[in-house]
Residue, then its C-alpha position, 0 to 999 in steps of 0.5 A: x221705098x226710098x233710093x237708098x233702099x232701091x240701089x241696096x235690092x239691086x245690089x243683091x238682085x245683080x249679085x244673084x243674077x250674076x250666080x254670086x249667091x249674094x249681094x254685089x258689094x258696093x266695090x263690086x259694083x264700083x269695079x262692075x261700072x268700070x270695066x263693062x261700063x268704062x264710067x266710074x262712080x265712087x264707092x263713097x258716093x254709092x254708100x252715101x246714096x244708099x244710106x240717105x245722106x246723099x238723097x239726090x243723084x246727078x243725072x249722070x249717076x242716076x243714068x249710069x246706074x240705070x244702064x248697070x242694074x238694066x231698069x229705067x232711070x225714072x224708078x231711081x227716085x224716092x216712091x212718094x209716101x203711101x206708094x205701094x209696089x207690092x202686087x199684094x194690097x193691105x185689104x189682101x193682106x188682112x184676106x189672107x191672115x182671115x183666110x188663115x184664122x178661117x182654116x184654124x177655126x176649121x181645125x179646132x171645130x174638126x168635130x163639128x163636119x158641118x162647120x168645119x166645112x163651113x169655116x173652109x169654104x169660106x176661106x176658101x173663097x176669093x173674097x172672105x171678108x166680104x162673105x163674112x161682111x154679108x153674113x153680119x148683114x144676113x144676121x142684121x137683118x131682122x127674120x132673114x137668117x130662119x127665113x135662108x135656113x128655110x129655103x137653102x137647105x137641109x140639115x141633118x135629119x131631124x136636127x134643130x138648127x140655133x138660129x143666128x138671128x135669134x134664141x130659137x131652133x128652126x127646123x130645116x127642110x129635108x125636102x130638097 
């Protein structure tokens, strides 16, 4: 986020704490500063900062600002490129839009229990996209998937299993 783009949240942040509903004008902010301030700054100064014509601040103005908006004077300054302030990376980003397929894929198999539920947990999960990396792993790996079919559980009674590493059915066990 750059400074322009700091200084226009605070204004709408201020306008919001201070039950406006809205944003703070830059003149409401310029009028602000001087009566709880006694300092003044120009309306045209604050336009020039936030639309990016004017990159840079004195001193004063970058301590003057921080006192209004009560943040520190070190966040009024251009996030270096690639910085992310988001609590939410880009690799939570793409779990969630997985998890949201994930749960539409239960949806459209809703008449399949077992792999509807299957589709579910995974999103479930804290972490799909590694699940989803490991089964891709599972499947590379040449006799693993009918050899965890095997071992981890039934299927329904009687019924054959496609195997994911291959073109055969596999009989699941009932015994456990």
């Amino acid at each position: 986020m750059n400074l322009g783009e700091k200084i226009r949240y605070m204004r709408e942040i201020e306008g919001t704490l201070r039950g406006m509903g809205r944003e703070m004008t830059q003149l409401e902010v310029v009028r602000a500063i001087k009566k709880e301030l006694g300092k003044t700054i120009s309306q045209s100064y604050l336009s020039q900062i936030e639309s990016g014509k004017r990159p840079h601040m004195t001193n004063t103005t970058r301590l003057l600002l921080a006192r209004f908006f009560k943040v520190h004077p070190g966040y009024l300054v251009d996030d270096p490129a690639g910085y992310h302030a988001e609590l939410i990376s880009d690799l939570r980003a793409v779990e969630d839009r997985l998890d949201l397929w994930l749960i539409d894929g239960a949806e459209r198999f809703g008449r399949d229990p077992e792999l509807r539920q299957s589709l579910l947990a995974l999103a479930k999960h804290p972490n799909s996209r590694k699940c989803l990396l490991l089964v891709r792993a599972i499947m590379e790996t040449p006799g693993l998937v009918d050899r965890l079919s095997e071992v981890l559980g039934p299927a329904p009674a009687g019924k054959n299993v496609k195997s994911l590493a291959g073109d055969f059915p596999v009989q699941r066990r009932r015994d456990q």
